[in-house]
N, CA and C atoms of all chains as a GROMACS GRO file, in nm:
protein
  597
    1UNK      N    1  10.193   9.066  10.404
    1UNK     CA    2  10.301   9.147  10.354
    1UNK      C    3  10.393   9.194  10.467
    2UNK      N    4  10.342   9.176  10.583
    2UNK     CA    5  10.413   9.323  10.688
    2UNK      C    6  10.420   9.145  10.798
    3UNK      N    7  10.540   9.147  10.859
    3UNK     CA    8  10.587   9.051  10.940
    3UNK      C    9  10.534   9.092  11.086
    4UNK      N   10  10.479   9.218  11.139
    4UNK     CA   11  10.463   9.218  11.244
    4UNK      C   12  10.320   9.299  11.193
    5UNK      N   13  10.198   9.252  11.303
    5UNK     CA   14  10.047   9.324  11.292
    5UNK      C   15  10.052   9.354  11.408
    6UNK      N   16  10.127   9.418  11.502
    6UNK     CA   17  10.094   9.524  11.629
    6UNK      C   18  10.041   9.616  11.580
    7UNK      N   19  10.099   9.683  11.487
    7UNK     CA   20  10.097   9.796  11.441
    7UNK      C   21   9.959   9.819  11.366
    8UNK      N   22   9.871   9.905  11.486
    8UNK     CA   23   9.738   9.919  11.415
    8UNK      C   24   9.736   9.999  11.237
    9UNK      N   25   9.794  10.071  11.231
    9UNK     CA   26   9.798  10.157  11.136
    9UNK      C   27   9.809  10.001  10.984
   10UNK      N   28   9.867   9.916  11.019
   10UNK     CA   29   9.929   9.806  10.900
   10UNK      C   30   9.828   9.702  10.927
   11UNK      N   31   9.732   9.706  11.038
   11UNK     CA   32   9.637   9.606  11.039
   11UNK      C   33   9.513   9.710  10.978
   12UNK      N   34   9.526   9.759  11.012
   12UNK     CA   35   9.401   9.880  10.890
   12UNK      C   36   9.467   9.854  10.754
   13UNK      N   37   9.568   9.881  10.721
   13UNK     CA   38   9.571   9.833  10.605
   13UNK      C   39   9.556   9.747  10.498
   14UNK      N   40   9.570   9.595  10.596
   14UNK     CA   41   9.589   9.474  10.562
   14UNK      C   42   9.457   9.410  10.524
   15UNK      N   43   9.379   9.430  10.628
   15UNK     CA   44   9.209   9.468  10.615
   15UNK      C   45   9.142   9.537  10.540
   16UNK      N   46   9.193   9.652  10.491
   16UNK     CA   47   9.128   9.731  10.380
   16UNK      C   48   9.176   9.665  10.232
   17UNK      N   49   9.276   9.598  10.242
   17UNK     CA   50   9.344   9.554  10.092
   17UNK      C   51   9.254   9.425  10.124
   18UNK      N   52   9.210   9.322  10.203
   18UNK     CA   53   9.179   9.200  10.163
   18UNK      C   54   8.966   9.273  10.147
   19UNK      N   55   8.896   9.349  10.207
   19UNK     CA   56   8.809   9.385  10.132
   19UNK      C   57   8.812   9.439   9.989
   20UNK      N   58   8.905   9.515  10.004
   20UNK     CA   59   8.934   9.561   9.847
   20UNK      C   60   8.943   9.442   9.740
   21UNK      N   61   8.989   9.348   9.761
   21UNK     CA   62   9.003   9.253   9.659
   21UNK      C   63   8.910   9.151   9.692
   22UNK      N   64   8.811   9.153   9.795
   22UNK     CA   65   8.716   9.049   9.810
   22UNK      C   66   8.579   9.113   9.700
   23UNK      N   67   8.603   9.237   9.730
   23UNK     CA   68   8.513   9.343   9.645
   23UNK      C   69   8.512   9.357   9.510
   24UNK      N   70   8.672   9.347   9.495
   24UNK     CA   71   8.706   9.340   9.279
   24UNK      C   72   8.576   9.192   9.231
   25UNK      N   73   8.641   9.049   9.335
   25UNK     CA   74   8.639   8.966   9.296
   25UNK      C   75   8.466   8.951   9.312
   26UNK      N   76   8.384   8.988   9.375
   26UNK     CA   77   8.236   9.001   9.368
   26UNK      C   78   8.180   9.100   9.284
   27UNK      N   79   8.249   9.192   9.257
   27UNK     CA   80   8.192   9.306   9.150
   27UNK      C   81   8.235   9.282   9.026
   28UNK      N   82   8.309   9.197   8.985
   28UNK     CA   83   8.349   9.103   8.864
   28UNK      C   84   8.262   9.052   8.817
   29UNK      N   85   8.267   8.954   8.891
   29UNK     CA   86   8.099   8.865   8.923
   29UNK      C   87   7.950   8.887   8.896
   30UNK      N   88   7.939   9.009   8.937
   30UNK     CA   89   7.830   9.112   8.883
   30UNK      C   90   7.831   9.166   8.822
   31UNK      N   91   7.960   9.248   8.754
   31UNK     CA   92   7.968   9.265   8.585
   31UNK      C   93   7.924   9.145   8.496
   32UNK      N   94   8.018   9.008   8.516
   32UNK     CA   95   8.006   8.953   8.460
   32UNK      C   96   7.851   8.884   8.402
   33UNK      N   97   7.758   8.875   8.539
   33UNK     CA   98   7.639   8.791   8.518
   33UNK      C   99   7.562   8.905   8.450
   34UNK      N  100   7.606   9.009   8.458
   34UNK     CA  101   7.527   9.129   8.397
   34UNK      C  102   7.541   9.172   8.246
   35UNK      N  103   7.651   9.108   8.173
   35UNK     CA  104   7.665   9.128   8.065
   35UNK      C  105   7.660   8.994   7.983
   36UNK      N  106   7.686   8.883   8.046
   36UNK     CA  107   7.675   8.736   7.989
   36UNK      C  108   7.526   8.639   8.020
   37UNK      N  109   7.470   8.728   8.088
   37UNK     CA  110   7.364   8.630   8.173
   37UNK      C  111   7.229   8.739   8.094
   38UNK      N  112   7.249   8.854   8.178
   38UNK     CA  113   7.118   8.925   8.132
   38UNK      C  114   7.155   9.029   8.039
   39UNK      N  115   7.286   9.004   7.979
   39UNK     CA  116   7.278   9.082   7.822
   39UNK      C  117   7.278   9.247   7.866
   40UNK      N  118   7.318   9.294   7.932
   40UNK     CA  119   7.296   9.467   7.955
   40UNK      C  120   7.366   9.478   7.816
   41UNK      N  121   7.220   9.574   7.802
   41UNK     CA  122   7.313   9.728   7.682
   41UNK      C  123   7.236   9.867   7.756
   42UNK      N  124   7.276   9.913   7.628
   42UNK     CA  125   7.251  10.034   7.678
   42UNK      C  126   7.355  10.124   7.784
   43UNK      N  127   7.339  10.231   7.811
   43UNK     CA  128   7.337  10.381   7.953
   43UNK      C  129   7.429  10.312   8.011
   44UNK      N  130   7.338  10.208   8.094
   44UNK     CA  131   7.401  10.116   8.186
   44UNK      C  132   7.528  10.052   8.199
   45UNK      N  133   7.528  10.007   8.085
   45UNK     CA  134   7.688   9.940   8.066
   45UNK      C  135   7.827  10.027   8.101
   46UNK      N  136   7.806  10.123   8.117
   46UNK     CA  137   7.909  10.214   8.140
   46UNK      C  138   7.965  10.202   8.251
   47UNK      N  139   7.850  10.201   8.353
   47UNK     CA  140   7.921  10.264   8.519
   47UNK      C  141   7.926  10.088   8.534
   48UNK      N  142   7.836   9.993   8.484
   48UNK     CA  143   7.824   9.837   8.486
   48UNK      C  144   7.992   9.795   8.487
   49UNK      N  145   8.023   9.825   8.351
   49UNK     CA  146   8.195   9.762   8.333
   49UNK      C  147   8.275   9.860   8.445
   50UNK      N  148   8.235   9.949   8.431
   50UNK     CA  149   8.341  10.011   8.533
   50UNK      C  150   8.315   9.972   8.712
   51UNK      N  151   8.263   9.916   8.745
   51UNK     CA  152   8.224   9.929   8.866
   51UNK      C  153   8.319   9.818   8.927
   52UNK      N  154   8.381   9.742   8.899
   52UNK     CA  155   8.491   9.644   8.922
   52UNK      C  156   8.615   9.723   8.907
   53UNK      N  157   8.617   9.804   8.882
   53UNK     CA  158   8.771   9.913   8.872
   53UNK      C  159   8.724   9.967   9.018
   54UNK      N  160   8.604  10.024   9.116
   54UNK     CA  161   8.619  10.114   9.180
   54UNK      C  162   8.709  10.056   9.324
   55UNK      N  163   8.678   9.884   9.381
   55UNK     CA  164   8.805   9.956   9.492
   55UNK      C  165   8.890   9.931   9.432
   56UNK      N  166   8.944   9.854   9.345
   56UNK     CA  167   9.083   9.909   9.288
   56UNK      C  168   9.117  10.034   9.311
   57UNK      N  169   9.055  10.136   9.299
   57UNK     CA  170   9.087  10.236   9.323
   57UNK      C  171   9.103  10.327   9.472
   58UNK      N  172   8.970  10.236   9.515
   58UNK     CA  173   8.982  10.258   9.657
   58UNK      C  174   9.111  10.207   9.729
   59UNK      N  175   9.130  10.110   9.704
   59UNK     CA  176   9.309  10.004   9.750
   59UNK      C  177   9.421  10.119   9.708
   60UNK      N  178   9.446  10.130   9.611
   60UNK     CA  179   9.508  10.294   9.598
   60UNK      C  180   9.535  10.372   9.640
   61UNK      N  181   9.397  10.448   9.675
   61UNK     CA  182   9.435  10.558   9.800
   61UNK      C  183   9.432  10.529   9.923
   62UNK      N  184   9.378  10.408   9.931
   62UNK     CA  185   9.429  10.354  10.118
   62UNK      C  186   9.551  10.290  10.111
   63UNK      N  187   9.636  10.268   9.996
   63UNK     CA  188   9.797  10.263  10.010
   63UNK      C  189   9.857  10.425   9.978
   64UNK      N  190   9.825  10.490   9.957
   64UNK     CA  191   9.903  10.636   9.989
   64UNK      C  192   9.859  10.694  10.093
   65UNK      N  193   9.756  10.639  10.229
   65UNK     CA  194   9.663  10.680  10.328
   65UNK      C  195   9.755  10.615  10.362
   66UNK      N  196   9.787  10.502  10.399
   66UNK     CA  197   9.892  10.455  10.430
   66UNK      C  198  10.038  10.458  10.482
   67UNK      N  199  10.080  10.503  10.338
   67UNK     CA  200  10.196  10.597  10.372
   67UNK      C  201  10.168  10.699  10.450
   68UNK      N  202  10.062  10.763  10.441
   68UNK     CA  203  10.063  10.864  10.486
   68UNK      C  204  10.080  10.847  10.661
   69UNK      N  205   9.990  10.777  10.687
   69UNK     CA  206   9.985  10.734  10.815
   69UNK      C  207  10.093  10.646  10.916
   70UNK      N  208  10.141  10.580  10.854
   70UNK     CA  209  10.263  10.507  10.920
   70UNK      C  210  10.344  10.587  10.975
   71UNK      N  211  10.393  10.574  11.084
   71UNK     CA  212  10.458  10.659  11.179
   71UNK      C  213  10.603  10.543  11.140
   72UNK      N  214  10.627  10.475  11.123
   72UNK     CA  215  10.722  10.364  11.125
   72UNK      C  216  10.822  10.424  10.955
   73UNK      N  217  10.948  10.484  11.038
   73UNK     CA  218  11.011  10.524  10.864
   73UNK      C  219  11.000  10.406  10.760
   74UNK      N  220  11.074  10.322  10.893
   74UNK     CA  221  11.177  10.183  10.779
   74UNK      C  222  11.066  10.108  10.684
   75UNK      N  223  10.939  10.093  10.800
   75UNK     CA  224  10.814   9.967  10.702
   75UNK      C  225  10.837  10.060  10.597
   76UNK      N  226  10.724  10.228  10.626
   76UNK     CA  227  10.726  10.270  10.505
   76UNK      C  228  10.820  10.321  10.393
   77UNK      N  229  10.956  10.270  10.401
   77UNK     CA  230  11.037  10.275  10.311
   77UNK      C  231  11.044  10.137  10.216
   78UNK      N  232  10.989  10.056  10.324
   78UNK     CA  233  11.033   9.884  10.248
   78UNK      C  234  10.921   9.901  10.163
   79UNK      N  235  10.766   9.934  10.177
   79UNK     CA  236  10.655   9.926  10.117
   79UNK      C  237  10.645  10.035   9.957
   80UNK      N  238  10.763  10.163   9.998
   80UNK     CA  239  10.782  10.224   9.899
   80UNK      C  240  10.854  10.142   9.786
   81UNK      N  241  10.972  10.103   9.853
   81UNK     CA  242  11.043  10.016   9.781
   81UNK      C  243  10.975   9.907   9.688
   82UNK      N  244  10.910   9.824   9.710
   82UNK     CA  245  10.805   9.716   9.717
   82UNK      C  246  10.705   9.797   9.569
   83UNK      N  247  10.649   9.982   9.611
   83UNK     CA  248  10.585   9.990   9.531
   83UNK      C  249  10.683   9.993   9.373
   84UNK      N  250  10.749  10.076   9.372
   84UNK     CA  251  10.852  10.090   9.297
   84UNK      C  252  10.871   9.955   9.196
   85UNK      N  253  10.880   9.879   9.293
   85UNK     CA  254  10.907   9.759   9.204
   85UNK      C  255  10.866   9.685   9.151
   86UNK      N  256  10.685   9.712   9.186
   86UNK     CA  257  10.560   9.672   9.122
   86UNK      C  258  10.554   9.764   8.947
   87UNK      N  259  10.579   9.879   9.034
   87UNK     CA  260  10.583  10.036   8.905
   87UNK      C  261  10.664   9.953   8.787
   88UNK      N  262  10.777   9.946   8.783
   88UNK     CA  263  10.900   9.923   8.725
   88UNK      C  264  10.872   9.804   8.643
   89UNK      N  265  10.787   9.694   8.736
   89UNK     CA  266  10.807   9.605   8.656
   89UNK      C  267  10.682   9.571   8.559
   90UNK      N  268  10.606   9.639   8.547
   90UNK     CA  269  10.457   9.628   8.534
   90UNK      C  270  10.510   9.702   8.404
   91UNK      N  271  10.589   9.819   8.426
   91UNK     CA  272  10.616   9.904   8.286
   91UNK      C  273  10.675   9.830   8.193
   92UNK      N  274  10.839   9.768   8.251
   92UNK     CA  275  10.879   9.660   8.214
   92UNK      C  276  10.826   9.570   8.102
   93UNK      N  277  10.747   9.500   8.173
   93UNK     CA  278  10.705   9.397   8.108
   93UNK      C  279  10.547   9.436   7.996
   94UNK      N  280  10.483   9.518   8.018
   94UNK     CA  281  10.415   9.600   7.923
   94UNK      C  282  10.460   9.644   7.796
   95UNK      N  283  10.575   9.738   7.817
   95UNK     CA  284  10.691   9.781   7.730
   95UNK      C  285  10.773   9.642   7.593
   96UNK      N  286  10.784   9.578   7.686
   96UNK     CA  287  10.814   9.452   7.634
   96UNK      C  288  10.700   9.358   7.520
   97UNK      N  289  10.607   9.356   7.615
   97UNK     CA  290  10.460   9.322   7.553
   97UNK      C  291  10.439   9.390   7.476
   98UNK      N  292  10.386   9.510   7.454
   98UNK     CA  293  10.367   9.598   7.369
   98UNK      C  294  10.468   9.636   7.206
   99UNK      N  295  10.567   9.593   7.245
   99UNK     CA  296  10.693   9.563   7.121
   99UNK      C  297  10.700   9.457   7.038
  100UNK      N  298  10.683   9.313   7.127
  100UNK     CA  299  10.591   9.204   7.076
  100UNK      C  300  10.466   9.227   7.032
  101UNK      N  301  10.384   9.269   7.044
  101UNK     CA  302  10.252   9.269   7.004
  101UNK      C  303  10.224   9.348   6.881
  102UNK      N  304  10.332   9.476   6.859
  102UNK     CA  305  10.361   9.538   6.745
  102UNK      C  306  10.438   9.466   6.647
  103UNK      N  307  10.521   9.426   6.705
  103UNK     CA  308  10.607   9.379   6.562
  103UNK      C  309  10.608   9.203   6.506
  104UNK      N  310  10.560   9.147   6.618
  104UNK     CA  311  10.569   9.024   6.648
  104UNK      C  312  10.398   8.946   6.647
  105UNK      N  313  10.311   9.041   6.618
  105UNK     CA  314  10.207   8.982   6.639
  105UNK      C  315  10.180   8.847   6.746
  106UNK      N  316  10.191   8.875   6.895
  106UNK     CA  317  10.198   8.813   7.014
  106UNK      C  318  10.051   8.841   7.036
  107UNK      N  319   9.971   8.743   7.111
  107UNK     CA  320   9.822   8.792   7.157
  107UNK      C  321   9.820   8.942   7.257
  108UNK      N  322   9.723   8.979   7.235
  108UNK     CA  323   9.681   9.121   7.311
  108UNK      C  324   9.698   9.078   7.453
  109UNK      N  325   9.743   9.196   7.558
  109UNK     CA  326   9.714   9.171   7.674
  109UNK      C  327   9.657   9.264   7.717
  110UNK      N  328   9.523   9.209   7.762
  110UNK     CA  329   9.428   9.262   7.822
  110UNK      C  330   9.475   9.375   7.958
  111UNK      N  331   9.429   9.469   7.929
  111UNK     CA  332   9.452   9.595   8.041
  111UNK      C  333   9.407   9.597   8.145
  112UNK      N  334   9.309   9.481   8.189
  112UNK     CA  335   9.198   9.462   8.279
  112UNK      C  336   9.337   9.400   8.393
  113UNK      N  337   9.456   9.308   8.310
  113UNK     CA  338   9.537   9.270   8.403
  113UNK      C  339   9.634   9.321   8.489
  114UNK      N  340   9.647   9.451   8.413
  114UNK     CA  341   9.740   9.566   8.504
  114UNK      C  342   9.765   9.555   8.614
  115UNK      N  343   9.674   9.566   8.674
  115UNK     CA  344   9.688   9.596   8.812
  115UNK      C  345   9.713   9.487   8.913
  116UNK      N  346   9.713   9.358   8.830
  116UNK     CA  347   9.712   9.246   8.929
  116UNK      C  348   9.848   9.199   8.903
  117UNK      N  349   9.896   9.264   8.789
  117UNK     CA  350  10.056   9.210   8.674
  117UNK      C  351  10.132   9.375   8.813
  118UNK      N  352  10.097   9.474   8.827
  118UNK     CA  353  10.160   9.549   8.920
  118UNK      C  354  10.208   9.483   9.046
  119UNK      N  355  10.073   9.430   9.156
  119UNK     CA  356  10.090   9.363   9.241
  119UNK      C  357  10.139   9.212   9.257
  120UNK      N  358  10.158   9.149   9.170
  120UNK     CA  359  10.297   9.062   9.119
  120UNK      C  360  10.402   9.052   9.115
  121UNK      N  361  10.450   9.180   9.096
  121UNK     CA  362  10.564   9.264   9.077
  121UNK      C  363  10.645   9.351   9.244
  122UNK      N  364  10.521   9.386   9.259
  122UNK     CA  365  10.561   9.464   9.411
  122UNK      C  366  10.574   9.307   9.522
  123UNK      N  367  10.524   9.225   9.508
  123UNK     CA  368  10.530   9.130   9.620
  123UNK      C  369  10.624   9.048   9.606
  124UNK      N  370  10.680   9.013   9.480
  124UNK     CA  371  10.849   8.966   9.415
  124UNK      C  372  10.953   9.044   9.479
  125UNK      N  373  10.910   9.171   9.480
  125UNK     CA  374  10.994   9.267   9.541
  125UNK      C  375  11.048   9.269   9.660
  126UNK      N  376  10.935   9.229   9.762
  126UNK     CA  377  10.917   9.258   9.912
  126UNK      C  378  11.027   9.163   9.948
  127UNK      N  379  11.027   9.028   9.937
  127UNK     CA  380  11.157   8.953   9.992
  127UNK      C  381  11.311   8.958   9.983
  128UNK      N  382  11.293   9.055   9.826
  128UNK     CA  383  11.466   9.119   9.773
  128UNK      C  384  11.511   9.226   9.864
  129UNK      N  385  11.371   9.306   9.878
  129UNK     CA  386  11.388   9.439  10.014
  129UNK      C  387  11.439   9.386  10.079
  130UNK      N  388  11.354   9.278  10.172
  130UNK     CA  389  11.359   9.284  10.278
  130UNK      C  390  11.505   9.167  10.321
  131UNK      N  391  11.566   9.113  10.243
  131UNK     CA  392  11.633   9.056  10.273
  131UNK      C  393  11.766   9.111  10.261
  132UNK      N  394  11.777   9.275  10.190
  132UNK     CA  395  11.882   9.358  10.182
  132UNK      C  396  11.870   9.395  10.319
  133UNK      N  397  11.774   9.381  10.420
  133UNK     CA  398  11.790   9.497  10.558
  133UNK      C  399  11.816   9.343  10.692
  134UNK      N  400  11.838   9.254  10.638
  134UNK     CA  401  11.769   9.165  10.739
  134UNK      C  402  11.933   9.122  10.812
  135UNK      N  403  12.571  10.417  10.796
  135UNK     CA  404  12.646  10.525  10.888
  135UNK      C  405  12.650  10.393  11.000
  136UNK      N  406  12.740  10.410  11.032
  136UNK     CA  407  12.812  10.328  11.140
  136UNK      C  408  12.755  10.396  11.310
  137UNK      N  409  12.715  10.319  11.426
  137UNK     CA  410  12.685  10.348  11.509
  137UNK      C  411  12.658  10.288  11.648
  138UNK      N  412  12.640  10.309  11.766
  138UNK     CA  413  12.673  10.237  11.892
  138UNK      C  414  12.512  10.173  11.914
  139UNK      N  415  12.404  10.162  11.881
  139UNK     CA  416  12.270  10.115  11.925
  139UNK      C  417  12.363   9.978  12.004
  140UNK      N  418  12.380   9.904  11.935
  140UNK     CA  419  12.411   9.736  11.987
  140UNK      C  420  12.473   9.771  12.085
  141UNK      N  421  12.556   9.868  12.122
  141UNK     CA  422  12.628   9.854  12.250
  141UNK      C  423  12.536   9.930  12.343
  142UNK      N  424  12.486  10.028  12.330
  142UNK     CA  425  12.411  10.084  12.423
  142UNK      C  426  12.298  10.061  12.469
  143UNK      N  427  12.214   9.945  12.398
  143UNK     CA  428  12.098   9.835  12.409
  143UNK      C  429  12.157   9.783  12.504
  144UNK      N  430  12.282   9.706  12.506
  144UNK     CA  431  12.360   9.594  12.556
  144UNK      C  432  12.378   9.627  12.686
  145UNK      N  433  12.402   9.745  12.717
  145UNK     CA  434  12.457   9.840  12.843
  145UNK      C  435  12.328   9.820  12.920
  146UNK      N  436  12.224   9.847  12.868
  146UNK     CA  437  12.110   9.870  12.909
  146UNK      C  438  11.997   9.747  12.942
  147UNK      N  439  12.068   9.608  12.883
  147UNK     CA  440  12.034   9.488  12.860
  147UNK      C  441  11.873   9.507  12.797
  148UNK      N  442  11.886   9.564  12.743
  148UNK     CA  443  11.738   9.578  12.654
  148UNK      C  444  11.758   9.468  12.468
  149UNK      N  445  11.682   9.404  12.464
  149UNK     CA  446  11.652   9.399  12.333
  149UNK      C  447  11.582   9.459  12.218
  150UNK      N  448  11.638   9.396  12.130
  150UNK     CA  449  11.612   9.479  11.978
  150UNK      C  450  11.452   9.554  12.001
  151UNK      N  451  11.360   9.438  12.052
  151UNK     CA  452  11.206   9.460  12.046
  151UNK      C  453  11.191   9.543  12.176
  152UNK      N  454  11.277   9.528  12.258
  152UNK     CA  455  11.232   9.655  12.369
  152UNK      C  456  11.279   9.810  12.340
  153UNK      N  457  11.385   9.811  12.262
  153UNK     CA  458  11.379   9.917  12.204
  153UNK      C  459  11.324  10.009  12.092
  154UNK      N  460  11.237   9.906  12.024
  154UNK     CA  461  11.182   9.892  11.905
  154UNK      C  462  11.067  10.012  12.016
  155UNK      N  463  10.990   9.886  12.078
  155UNK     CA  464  10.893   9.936  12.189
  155UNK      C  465  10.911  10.113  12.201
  156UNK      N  466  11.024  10.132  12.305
  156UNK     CA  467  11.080  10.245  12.376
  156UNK      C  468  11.066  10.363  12.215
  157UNK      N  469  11.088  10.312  12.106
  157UNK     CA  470  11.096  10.405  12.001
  157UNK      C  471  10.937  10.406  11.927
  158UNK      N  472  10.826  10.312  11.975
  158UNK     CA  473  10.772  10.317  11.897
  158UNK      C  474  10.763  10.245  11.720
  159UNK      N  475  10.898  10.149  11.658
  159UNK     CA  476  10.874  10.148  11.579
  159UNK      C  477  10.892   9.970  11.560
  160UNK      N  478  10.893   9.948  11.471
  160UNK     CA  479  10.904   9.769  11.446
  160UNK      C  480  11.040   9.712  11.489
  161UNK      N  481  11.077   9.597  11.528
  161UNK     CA  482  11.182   9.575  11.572
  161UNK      C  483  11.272   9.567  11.458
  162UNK      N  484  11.211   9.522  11.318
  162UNK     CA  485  11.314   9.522  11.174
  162UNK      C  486  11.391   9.623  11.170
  163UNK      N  487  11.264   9.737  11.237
  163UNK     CA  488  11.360   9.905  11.225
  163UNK      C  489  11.486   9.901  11.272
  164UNK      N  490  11.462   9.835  11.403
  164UNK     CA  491  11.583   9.886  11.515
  164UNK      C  492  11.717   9.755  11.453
  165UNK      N  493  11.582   9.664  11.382
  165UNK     CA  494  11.734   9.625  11.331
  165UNK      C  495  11.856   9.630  11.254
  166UNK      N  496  11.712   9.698  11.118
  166UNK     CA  497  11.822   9.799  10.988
  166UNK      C  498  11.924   9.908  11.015
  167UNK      N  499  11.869   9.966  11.130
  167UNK     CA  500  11.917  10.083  11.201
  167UNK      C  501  12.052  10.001  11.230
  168UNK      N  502  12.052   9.929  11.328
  168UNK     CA  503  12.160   9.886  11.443
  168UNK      C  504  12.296   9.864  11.352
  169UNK      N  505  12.242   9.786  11.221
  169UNK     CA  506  12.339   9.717  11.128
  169UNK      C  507  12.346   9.813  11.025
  170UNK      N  508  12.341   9.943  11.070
  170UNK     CA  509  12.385  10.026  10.954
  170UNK      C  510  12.327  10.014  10.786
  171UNK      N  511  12.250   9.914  10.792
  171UNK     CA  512  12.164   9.926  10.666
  171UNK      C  513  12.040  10.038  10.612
  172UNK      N  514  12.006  10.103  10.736
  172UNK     CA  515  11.919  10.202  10.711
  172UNK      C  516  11.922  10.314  10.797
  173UNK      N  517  11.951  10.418  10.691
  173UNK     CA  518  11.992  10.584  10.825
  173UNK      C  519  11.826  10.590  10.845
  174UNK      N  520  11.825  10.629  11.008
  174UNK     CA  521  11.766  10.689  11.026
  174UNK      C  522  11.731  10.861  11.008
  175UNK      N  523  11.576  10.863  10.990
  175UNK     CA  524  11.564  11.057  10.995
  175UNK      C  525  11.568  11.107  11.088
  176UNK      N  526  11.600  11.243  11.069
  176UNK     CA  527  11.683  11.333  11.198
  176UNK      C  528  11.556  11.311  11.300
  177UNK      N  529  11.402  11.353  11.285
  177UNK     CA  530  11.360  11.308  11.400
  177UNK      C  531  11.358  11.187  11.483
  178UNK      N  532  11.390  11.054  11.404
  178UNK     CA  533  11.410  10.917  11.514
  178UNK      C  534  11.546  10.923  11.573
  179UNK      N  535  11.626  11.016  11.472
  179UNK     CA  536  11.799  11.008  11.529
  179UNK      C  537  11.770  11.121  11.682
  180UNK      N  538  11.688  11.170  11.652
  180UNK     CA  539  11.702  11.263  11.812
  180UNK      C  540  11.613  11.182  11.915
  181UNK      N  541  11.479  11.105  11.893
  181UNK     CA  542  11.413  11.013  11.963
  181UNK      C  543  11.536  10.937  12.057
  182UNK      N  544  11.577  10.853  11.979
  182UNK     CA  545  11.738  10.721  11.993
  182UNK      C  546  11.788  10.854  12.100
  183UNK      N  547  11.842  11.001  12.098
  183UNK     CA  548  11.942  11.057  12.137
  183UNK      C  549  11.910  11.066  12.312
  184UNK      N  550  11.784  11.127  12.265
  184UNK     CA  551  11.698  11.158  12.391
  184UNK      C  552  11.688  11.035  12.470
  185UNK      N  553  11.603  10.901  12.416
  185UNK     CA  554  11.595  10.798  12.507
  185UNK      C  555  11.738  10.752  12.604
  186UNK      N  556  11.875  10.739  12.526
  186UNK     CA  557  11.983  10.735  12.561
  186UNK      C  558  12.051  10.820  12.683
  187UNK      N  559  12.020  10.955  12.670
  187UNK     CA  560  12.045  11.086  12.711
  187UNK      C  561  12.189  11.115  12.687
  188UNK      N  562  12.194  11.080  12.505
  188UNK     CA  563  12.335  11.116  12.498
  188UNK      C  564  12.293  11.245  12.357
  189UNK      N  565  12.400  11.301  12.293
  189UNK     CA  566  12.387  11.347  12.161
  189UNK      C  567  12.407  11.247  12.019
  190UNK      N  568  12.289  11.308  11.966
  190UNK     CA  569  12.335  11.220  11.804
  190UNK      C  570  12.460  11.195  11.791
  191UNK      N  571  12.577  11.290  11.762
  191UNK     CA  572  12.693  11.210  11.726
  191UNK      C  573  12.751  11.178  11.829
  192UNK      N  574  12.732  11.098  11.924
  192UNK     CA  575  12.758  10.993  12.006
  192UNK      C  576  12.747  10.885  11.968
  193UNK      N  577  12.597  10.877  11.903
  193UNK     CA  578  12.577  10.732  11.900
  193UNK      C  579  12.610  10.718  11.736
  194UNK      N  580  12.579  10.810  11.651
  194UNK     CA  581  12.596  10.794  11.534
  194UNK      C  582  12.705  10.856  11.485
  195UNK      N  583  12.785  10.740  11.369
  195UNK     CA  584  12.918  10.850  11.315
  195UNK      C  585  12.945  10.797  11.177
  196UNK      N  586  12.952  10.914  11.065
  196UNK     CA  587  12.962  10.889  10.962
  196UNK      C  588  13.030  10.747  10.895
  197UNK      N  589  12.982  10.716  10.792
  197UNK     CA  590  13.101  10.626  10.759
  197UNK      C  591  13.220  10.665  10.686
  198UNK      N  592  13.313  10.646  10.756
  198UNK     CA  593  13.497  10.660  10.675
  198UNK      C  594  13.538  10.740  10.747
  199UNK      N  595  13.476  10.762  10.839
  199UNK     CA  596  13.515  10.914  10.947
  199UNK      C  597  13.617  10.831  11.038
   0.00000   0.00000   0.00000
């Protein structure tokens, strides 16, 4: 995402987002074999399905740790920018979906995709930014 | 906002990335900056003032002014 990795603060970052999503994609994995393989019911199933949401969540607050931390205005303006346009378009196209799906009977879209239909959106973004400053 | 970085880099024969350096921030910065695409905040505008040893509106001047 970030054209220059001097900057320790954006190599902590960059590193925490590719565990974060090495982590979705193994704790998926283990939801999955856990509900298709060995059938969980019960108690369990609760924190089970949810446990593939948690670094999602963690990625989250190490992008507002982030912001927080960057000493660099401009990155963290492009990355705001960037979020914005993940925000926007994620609503966007939900909004849209959701109008189809009411009136139009269009297939359901799964909520599980949010967050990956966000970061789709923000990384479309990053080259429109960045090519307004360049 | 319109402003002298490019000439006073130039004076100084420093590049974009050595000033980037001298400020601490990415060289994109010093480049949005230079080309008037991105104001800087009053604390990097006094960083720039100080490294220079001139005053902010020296180097920086509104646009249409």
């Amino acid at each position: 995402m970030f054209c220059s990795m001097k900057n320790p603060v954006q190599r902590r970052y960059v590193i925490r987002c590719w565990i974060g999503a090495l982590l979705v994609v193994l704790l998926t994995l283990v939801a999955a074999l856990s509900f298709r393989v060995a059938h969980l019911r019960g108690p369990l199933m609760y924190p089970m399905a949810t446990l593939p949401a948690l670094p999602i969540i963690w990625v989250l607050i190490e992008t507002g740790r982030y912001l927080a931390e960057e000493k660099d205005e401009f990155q963290r303006n492009v990355l705001v920018q960037c979020l914005l346009g993940g925000i926007g378009g994620t609503l966007a196209l939900t909004t849209v979906w959701g109008n189809l799906e009411h009136f139009a009977q269009v297939p359901h879209l799964d909520l599980i995709l949010i967050y990956a239909i966000f970061w789709f959106f923000a990384a479309l973004t990053y080259p429109v930014v960045y090519r307004r400053y360049r | 906002m319109k402003n002298r970085l490019k000439v006073l880099r130039a004076e100084r024969d420093w590049s974009q990335a050595d000033l980037a350096e001298r400020l601490e921030v990415s060289r994109q910065s010093v480049n949005a900056i230079e080309t008037g695409k991105f104001d800087p905040s009053l604390p990097l505008a006094f960083k720039l003032a100080r490294l220079f040893g001139m005053r902010i509106e020296e180097i920086f001047e509104e646009s249409g002014q």
